[in-house]
PDBQT receptor file of N, H, CA, C and O in Angstrom, charges set to zero:
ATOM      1  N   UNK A   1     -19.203  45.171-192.714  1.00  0.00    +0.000 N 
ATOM      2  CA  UNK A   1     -19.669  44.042-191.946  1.00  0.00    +0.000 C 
ATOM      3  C   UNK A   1     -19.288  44.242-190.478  1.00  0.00    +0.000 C 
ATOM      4  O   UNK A   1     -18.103  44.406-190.186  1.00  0.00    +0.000 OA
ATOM      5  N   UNK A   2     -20.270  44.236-189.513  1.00  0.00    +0.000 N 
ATOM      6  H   UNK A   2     -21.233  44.102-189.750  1.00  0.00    +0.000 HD
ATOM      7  CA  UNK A   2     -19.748  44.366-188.306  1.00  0.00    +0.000 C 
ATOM      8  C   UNK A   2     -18.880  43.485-187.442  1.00  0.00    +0.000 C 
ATOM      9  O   UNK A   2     -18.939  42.330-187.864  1.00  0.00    +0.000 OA
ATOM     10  N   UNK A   3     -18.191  43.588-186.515  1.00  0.00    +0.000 N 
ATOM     11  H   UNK A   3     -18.144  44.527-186.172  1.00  0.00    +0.000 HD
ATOM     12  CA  UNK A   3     -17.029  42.667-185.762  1.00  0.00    +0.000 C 
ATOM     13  C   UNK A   3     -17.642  42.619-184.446  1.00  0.00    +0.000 C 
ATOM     14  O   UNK A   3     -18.484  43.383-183.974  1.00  0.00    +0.000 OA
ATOM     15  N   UNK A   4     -17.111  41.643-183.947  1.00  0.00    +0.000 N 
ATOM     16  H   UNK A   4     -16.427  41.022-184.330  1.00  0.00    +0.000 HD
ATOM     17  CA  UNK A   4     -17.424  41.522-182.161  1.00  0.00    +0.000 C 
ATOM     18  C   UNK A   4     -16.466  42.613-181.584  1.00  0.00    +0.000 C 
ATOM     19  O   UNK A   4     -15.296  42.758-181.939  1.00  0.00    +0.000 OA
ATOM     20  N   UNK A   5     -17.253  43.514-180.452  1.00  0.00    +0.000 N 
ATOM     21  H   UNK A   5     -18.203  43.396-180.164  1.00  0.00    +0.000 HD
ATOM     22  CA  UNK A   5     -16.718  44.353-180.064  1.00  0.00    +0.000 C 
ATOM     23  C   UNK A   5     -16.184  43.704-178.520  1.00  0.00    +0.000 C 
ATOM     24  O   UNK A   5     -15.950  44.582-177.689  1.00  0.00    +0.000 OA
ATOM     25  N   UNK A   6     -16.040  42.734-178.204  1.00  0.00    +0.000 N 
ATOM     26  H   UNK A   6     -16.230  42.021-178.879  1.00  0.00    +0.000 HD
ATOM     27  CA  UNK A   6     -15.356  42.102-177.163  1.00  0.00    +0.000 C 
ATOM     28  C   UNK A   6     -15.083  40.642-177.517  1.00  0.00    +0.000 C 
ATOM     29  O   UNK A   6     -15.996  39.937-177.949  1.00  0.00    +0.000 OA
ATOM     30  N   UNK A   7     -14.068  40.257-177.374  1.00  0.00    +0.000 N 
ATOM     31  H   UNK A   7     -13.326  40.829-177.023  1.00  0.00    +0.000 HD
ATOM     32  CA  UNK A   7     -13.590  38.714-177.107  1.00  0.00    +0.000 C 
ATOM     33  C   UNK A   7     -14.689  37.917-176.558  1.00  0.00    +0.000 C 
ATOM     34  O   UNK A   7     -15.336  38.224-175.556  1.00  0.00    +0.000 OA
ATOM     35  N   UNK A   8     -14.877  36.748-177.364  1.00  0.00    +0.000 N 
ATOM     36  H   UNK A   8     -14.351  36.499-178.177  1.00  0.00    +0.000 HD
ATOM     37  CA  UNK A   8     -15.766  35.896-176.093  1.00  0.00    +0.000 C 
ATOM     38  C   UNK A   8     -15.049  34.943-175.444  1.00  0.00    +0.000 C 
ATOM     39  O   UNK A   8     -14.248  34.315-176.137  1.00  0.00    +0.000 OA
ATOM     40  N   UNK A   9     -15.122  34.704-174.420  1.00  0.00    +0.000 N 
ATOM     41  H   UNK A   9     -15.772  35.214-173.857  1.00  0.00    +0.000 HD
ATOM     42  CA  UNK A   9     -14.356  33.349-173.850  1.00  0.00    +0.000 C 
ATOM     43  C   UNK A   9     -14.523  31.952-174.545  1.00  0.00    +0.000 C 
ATOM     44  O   UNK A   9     -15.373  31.563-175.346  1.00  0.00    +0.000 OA
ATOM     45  N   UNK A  10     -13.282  31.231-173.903  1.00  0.00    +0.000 N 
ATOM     46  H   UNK A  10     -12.591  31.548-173.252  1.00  0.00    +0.000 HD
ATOM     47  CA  UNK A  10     -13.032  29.913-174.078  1.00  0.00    +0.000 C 
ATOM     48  C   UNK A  10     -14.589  28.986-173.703  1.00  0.00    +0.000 C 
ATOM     49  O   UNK A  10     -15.069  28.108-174.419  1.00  0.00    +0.000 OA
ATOM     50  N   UNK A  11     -15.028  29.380-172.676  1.00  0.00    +0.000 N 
ATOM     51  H   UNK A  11     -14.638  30.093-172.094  1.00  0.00    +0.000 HD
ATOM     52  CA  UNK A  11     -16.141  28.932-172.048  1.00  0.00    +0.000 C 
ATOM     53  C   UNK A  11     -17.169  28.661-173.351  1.00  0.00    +0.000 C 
ATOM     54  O   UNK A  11     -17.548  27.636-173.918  1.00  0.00    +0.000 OA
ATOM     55  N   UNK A  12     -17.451  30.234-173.558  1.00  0.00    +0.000 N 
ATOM     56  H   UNK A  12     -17.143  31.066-173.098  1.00  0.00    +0.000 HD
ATOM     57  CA  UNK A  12     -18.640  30.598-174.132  1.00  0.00    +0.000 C 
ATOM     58  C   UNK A  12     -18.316  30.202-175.704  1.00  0.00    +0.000 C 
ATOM     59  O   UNK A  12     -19.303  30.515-176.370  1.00  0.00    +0.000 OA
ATOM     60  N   UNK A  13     -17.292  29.630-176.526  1.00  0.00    +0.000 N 
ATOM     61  H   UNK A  13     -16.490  29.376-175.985  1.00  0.00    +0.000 HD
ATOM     62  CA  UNK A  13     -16.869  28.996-177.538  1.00  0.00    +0.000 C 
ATOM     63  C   UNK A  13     -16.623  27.345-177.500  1.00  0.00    +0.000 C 
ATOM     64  O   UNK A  13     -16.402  26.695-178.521  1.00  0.00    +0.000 OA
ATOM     65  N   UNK A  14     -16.701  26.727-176.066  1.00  0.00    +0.000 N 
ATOM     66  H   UNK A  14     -16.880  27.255-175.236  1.00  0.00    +0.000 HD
ATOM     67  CA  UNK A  14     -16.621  25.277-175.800  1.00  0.00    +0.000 C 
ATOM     68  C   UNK A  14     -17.966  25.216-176.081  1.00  0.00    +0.000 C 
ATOM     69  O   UNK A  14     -18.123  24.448-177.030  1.00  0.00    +0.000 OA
ATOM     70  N   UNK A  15     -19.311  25.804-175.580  1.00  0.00    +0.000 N 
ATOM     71  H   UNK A  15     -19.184  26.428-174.809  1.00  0.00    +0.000 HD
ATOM     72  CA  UNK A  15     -20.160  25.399-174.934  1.00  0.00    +0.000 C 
ATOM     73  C   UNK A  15     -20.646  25.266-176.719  1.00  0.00    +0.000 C 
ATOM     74  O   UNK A  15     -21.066  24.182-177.123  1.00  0.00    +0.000 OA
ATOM     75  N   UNK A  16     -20.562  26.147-177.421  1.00  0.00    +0.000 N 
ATOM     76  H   UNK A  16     -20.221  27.028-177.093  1.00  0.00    +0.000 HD
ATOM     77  CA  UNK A  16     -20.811  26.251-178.540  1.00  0.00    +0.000 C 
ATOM     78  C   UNK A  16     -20.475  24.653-179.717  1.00  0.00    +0.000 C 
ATOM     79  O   UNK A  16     -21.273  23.882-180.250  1.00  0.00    +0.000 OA
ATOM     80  N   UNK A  17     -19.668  24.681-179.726  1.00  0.00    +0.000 N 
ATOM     81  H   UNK A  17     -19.020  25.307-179.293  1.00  0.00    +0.000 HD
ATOM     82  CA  UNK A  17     -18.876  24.051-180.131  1.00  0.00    +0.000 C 
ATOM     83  C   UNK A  17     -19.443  22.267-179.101  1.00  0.00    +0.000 C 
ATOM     84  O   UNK A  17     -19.041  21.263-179.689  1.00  0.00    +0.000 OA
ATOM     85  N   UNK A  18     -20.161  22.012-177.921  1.00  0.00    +0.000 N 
ATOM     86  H   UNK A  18     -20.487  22.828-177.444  1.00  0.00    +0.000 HD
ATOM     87  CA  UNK A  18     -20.136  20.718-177.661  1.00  0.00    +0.000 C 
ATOM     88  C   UNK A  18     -20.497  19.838-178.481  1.00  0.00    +0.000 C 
ATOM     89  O   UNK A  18     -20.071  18.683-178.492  1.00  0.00    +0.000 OA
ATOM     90  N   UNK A  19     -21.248  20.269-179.177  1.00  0.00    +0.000 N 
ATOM     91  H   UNK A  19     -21.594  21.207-179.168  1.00  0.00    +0.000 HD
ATOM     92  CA  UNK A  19     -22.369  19.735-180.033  1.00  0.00    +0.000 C 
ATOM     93  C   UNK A  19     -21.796  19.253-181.160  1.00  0.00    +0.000 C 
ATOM     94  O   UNK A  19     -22.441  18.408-181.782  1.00  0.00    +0.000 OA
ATOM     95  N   UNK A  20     -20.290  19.728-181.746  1.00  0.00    +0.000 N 
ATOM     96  H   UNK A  20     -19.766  20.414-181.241  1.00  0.00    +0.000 HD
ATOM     97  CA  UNK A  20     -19.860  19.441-183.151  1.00  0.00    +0.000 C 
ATOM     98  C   UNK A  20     -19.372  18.255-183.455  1.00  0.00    +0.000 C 
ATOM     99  O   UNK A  20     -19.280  17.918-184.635  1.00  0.00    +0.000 OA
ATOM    100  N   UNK A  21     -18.852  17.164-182.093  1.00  0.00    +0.000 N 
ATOM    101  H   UNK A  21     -18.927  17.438-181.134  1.00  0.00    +0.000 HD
ATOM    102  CA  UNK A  21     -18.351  15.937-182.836  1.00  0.00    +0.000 C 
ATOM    103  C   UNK A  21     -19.436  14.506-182.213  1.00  0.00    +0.000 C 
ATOM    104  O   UNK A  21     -20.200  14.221-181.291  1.00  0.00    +0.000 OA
ATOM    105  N   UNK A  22     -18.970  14.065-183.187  1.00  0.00    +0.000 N 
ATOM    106  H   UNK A  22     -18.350  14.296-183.936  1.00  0.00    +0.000 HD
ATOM    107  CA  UNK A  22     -20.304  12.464-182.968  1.00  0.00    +0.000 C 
ATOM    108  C   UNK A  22     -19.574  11.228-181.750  1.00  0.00    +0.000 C 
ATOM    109  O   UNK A  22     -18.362  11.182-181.537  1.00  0.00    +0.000 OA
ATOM    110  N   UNK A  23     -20.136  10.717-181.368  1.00  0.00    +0.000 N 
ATOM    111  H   UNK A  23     -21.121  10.754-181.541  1.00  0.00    +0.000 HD
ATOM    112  CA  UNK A  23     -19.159   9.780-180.546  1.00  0.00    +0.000 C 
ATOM    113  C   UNK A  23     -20.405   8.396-180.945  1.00  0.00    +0.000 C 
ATOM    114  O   UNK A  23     -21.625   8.495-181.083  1.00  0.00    +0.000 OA
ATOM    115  N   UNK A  24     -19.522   7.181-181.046  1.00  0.00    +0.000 N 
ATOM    116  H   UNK A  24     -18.531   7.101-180.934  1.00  0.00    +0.000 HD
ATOM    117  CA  UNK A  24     -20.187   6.395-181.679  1.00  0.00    +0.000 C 
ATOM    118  C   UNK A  24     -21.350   5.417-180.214  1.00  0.00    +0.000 C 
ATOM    119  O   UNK A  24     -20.855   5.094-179.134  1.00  0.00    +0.000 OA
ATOM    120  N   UNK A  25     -22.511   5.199-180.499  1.00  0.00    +0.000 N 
ATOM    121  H   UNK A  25     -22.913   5.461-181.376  1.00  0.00    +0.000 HD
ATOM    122  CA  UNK A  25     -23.108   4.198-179.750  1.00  0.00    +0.000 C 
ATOM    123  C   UNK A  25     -22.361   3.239-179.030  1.00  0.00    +0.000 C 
ATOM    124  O   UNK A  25     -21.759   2.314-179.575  1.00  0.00    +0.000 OA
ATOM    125  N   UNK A  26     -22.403   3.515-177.409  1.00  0.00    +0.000 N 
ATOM    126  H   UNK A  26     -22.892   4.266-176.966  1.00  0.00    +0.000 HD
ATOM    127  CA  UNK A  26     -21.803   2.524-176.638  1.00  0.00    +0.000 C 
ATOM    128  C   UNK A  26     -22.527   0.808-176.789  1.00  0.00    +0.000 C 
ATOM    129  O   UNK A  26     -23.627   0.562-176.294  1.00  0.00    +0.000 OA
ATOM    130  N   UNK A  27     -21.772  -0.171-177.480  1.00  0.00    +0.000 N 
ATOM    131  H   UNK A  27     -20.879   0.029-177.882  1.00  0.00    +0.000 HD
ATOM    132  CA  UNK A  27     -22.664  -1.333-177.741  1.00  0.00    +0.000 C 
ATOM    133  C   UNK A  27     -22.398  -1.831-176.355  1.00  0.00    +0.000 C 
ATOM    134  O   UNK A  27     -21.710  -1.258-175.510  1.00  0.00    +0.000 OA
ATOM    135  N   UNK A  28     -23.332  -3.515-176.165  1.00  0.00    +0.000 N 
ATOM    136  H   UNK A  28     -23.891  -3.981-176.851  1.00  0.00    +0.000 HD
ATOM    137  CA  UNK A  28     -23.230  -4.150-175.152  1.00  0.00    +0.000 C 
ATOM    138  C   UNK A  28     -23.523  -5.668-175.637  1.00  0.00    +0.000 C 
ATOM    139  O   UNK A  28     -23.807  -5.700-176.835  1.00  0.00    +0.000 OA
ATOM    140  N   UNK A  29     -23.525  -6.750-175.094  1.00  0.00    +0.000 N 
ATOM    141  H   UNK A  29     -23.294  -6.724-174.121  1.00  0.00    +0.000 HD
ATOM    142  CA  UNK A  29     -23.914  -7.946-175.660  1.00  0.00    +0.000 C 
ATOM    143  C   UNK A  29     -25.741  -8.309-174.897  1.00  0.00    +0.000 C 
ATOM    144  O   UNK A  29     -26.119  -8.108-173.742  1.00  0.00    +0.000 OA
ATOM    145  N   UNK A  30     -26.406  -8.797-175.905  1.00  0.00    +0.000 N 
ATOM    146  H   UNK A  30     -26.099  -8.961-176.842  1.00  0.00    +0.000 HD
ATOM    147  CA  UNK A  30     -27.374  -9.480-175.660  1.00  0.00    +0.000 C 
ATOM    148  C   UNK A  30     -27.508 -10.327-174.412  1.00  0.00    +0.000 C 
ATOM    149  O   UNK A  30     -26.548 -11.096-174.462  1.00  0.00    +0.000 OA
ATOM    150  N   UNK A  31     -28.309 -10.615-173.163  1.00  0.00    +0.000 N 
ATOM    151  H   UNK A  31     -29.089  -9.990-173.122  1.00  0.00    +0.000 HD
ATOM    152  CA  UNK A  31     -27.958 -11.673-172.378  1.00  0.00    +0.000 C 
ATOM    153  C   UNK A  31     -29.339 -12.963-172.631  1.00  0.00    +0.000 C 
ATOM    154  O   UNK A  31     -29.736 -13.727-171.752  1.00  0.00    +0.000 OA
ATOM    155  N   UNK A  32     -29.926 -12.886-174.247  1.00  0.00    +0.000 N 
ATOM    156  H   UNK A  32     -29.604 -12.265-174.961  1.00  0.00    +0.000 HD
ATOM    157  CA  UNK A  32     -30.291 -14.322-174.566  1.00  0.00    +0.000 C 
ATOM    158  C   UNK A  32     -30.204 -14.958-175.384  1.00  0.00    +0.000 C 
ATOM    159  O   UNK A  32     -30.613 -16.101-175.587  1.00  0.00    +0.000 OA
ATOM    160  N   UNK A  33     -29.323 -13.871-176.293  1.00  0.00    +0.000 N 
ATOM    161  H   UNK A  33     -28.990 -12.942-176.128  1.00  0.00    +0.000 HD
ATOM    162  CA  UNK A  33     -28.387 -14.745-177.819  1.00  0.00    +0.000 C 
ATOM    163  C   UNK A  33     -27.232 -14.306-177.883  1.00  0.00    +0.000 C 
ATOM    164  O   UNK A  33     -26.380 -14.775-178.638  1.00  0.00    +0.000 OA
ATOM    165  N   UNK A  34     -27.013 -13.160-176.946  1.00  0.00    +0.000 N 
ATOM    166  H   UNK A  34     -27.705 -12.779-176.333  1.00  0.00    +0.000 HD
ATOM    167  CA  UNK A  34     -25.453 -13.131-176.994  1.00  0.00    +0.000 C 
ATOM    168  C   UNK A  34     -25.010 -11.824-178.570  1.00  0.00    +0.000 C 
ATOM    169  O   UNK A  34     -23.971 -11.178-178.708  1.00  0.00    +0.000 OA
ATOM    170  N   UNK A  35     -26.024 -11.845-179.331  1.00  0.00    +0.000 N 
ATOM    171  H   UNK A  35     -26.868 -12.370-179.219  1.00  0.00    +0.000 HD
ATOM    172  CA  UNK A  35     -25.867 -10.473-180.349  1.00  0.00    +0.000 C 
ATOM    173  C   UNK A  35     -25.242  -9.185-179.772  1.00  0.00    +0.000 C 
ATOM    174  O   UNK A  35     -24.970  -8.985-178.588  1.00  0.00    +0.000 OA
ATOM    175  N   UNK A  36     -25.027  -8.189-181.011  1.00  0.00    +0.000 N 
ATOM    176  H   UNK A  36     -25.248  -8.352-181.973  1.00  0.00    +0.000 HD
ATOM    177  CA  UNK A  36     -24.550  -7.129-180.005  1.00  0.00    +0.000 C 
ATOM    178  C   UNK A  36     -25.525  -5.910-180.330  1.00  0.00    +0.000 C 
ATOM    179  O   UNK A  36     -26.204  -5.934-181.357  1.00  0.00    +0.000 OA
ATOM    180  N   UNK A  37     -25.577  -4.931-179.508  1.00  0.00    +0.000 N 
ATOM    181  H   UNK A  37     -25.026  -4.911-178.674  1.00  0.00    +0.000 HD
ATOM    182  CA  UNK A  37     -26.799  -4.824-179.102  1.00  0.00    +0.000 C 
ATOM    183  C   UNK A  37     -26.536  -3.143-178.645  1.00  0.00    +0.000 C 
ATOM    184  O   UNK A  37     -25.650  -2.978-177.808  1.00  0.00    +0.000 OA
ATOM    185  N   UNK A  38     -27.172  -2.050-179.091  1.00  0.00    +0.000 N 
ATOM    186  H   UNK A  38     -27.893  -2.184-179.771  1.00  0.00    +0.000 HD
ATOM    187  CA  UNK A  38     -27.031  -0.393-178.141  1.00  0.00    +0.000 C 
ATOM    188  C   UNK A  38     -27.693  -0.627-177.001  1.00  0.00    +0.000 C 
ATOM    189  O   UNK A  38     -28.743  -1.263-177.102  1.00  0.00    +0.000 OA
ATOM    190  N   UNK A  39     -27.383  -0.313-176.059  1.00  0.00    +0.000 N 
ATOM    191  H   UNK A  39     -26.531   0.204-175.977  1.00  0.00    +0.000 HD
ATOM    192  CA  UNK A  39     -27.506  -0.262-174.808  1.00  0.00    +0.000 C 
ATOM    193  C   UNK A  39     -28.994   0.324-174.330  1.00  0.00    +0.000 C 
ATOM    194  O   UNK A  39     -29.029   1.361-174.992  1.00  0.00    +0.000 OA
ATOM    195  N   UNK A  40     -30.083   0.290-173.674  1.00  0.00    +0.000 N 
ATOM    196  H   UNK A  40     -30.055  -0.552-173.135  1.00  0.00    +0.000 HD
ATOM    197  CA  UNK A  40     -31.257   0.299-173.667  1.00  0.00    +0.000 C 
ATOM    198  C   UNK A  40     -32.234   0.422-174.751  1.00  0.00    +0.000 C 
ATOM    199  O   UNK A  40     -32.949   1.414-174.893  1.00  0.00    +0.000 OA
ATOM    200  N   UNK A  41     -32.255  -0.799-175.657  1.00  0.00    +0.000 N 
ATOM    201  H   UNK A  41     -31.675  -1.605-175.542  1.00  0.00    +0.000 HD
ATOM    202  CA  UNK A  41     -32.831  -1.144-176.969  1.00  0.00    +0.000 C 
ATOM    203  C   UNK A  41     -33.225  -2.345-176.919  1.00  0.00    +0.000 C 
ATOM    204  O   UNK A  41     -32.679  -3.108-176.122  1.00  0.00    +0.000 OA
ATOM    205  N   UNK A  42     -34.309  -2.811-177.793  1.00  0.00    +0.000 N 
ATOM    206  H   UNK A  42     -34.753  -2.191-178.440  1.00  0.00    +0.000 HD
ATOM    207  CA  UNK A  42     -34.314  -4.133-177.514  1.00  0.00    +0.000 C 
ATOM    208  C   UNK A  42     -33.654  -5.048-178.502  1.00  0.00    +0.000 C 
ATOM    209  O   UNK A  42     -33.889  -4.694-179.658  1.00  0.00    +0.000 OA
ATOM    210  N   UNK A  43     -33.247  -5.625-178.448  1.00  0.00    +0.000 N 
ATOM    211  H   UNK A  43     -33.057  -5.912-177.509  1.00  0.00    +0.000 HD
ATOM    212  CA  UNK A  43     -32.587  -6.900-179.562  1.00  0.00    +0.000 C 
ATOM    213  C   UNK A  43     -32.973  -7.056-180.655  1.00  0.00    +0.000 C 
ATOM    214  O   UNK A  43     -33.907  -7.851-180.763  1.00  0.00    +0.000 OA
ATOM    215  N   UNK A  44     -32.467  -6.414-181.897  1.00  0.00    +0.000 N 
ATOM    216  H   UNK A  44     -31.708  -5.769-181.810  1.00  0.00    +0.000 HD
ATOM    217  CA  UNK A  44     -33.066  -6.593-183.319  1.00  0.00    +0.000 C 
ATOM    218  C   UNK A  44     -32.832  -8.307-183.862  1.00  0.00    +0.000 C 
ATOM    219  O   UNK A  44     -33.191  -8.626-184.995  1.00  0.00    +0.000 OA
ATOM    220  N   UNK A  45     -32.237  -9.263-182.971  1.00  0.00    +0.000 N 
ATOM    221  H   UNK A  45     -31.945  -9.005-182.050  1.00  0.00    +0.000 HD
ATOM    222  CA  UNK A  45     -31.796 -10.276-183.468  1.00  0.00    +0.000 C 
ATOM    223  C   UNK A  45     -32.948 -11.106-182.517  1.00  0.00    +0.000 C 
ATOM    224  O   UNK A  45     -33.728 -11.841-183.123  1.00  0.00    +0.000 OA
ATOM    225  N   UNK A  46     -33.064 -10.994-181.012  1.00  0.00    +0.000 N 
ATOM    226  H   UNK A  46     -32.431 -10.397-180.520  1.00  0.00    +0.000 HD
ATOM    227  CA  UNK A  46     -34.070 -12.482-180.717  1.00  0.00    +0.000 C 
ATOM    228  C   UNK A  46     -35.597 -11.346-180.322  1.00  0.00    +0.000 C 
ATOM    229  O   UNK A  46     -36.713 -11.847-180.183  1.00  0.00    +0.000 OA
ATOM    230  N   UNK A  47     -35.377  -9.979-180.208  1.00  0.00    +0.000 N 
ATOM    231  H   UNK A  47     -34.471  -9.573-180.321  1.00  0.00    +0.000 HD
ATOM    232  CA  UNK A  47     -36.392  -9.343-179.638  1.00  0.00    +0.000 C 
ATOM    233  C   UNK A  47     -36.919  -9.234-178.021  1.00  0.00    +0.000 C 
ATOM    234  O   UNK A  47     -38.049  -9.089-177.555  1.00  0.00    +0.000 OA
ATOM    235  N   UNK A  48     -35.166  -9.413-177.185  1.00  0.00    +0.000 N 
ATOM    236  H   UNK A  48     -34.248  -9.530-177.564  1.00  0.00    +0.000 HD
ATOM    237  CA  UNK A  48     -35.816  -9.360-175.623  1.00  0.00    +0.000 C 
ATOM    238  C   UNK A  48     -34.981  -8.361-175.040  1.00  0.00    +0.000 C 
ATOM    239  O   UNK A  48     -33.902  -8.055-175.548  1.00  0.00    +0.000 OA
ATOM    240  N   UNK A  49     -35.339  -7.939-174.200  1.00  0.00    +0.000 N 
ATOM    241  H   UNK A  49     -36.215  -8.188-173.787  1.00  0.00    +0.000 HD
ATOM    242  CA  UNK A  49     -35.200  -6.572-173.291  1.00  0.00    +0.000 C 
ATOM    243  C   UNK A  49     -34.613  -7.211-171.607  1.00  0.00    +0.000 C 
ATOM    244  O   UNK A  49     -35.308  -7.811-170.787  1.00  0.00    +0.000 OA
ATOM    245  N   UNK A  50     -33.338  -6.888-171.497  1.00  0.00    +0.000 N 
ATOM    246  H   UNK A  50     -32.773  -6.400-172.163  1.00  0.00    +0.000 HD
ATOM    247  CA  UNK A  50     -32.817  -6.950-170.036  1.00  0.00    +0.000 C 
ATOM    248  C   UNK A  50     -33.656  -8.750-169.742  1.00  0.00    +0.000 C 
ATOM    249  O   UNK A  50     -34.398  -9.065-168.811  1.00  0.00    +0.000 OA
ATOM    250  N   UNK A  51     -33.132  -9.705-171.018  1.00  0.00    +0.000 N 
ATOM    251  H   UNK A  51     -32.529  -9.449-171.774  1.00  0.00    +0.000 HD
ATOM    252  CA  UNK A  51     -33.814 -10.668-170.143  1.00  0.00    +0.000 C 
ATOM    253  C   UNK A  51     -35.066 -11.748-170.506  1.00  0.00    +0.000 C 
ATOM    254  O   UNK A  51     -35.341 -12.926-170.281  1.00  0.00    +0.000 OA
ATOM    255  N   UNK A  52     -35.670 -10.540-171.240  1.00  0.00    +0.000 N 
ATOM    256  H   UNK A  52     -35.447  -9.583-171.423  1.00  0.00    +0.000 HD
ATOM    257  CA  UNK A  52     -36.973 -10.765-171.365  1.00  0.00    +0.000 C 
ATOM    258  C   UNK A  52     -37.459 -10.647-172.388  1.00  0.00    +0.000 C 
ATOM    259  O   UNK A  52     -36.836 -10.052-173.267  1.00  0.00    +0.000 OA
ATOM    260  N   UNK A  53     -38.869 -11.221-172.664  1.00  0.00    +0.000 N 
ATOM    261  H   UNK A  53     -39.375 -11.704-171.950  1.00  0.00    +0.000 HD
ATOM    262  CA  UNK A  53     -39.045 -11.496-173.951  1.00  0.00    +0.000 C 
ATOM    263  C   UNK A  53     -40.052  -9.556-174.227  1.00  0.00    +0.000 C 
ATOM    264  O   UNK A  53     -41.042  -9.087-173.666  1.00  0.00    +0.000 OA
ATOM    265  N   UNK A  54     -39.476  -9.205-174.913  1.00  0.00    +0.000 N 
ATOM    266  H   UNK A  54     -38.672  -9.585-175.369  1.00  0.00    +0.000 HD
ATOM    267  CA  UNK A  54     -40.265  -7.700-174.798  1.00  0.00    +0.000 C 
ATOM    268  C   UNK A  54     -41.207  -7.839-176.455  1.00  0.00    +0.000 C 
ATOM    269  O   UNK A  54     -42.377  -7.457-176.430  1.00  0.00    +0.000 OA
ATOM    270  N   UNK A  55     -40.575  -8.440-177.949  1.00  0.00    +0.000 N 
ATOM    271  H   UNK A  55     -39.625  -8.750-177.970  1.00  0.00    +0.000 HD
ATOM    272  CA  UNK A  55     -41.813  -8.433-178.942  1.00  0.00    +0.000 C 
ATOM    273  C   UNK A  55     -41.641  -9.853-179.250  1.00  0.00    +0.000 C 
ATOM    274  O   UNK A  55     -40.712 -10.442-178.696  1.00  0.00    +0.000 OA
ATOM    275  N   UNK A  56     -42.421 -10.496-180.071  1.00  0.00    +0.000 N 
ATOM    276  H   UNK A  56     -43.175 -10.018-180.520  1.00  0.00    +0.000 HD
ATOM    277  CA  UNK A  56     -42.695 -11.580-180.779  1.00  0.00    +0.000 C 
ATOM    278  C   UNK A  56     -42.087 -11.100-182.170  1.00  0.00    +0.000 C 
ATOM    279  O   UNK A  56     -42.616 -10.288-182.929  1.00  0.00    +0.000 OA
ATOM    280  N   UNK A  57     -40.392 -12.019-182.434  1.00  0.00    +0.000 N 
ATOM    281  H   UNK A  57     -39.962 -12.678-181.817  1.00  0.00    +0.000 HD
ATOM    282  CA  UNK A  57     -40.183 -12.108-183.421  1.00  0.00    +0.000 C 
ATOM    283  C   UNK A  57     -40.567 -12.993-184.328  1.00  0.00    +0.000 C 
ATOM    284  O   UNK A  57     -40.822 -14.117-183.894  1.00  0.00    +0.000 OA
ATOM    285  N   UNK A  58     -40.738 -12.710-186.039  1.00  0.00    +0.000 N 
ATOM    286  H   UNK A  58     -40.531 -11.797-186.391  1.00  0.00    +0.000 HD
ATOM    287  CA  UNK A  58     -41.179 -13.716-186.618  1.00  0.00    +0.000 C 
ATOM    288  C   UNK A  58     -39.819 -14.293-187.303  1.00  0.00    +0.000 C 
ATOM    289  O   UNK A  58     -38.820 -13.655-187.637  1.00  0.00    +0.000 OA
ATOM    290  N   UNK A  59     -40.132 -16.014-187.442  1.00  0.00    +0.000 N 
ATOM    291  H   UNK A  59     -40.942 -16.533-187.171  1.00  0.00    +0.000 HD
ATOM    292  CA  UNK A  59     -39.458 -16.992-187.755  1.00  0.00    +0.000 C 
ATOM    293  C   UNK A  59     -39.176 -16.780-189.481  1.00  0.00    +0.000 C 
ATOM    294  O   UNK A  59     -40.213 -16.741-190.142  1.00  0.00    +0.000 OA
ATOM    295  N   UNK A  60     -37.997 -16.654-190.181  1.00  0.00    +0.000 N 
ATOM    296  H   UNK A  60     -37.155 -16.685-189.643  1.00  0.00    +0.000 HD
ATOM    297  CA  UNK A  60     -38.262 -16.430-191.223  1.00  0.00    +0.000 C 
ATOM    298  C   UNK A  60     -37.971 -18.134-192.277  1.00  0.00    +0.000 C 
ATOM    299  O   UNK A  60     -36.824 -18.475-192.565  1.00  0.00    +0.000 OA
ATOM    300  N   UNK A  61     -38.738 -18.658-192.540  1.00  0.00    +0.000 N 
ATOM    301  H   UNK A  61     -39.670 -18.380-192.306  1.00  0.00    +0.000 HD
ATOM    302  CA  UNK A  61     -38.412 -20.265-193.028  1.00  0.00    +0.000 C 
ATOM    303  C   UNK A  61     -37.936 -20.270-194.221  1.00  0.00    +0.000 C 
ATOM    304  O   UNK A  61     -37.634 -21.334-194.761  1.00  0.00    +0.000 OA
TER     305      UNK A  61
């Protein structure tokens, strides 16, 4: 089985490697119900965007 015939750097093993751990979704609060909310998404709870009404949620009775 062949071997690396030179060391690779720290560099060239970070860069590799950025990709391996998860970091969780920065949340934020809603500013028209106050839900919490990923950060440029729209509101799975009233359906508004920075404010605004962005879909027509339906009422569930």
């Amino acid at each position: 089985m062949p071997n690396p015939k030179r060391k690779h750097s720290k560099q060239r093993r970070d860069k590799r490697r950025s990709h391996d751990h998860a970091v969780a979704p920065t949340l934020g609060t809603c500013q028209n119900c106050g839900a919490a909310i990923v950060y440029h998404r729209i509101c799975p709870e009233c359906g508004h965007y920075k404010g605004k009404p962005a879909i027509e949620k339906q009422v569930s009775a």
